[in-house]
N, C-alpha and C positions, 0 to 999 in steps of 0.2 A: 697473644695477638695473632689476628689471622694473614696467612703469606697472601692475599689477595691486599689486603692492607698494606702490609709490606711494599709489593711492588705495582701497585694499582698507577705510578707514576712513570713507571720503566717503560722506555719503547724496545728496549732488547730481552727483556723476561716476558714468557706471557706464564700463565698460572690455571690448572685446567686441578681439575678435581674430581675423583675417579667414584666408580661406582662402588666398591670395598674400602672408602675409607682414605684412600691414600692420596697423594697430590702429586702431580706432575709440572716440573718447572722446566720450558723449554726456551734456551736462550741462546737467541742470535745474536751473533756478530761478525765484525769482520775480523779483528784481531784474534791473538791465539788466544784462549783461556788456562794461566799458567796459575801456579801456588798460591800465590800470592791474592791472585783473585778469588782461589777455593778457600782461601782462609776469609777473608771478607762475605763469602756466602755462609759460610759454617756459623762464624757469627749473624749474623742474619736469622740464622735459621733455629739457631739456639733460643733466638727470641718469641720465633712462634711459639704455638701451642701444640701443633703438631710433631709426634715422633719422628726423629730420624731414620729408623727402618722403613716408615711408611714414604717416602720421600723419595721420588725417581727424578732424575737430570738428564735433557735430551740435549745435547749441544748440535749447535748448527753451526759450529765453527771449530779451527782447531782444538785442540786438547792433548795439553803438556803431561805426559806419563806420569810424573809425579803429582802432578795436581789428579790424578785418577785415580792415585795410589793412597794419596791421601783422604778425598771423601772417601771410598771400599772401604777404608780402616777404619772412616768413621760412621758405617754401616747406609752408606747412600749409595742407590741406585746407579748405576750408569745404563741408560739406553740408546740404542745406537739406529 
């Protein structure tokens, strides 16, 4: 499934797609982005089609250390 499918409904993801292949998810909000939320992407993200190393996450709102530590582990992007 492609991440544009995914979140084609979200007003807080948008979903841009790079010239090498890769996909950039940048997601506003006003709340923090804790664990809890990076596990509910992770599954998400498991369903695309796209690799996980190809995969960079731009947040526009806090971000909980742990939830940072856990996508890097699981070979996702952080761009800041």
């Amino acid at each position: 499934m492609n991440l544009k499918e995914l979140y084609e409904k979200s007003k807080s993801v948008s979903v841009i797609e790079n010239a090498n292949g890769g996909v950039t998810l940048i997601i506003s909000r006003k709340s923090r982005f804790i664990r809890k939320d990076a596990e509910k992407l992770l599954e998400k993200l498991h369903k695309s089609d796209i690799a996980l190393e190809n995969i960079t996450i731009k947040f526009n709102a806090p971000l909980c250390s742990k939830a940072k530590c856990f996508l890097e582990s699981n070979k996702i992007s952080i761009s800041d």
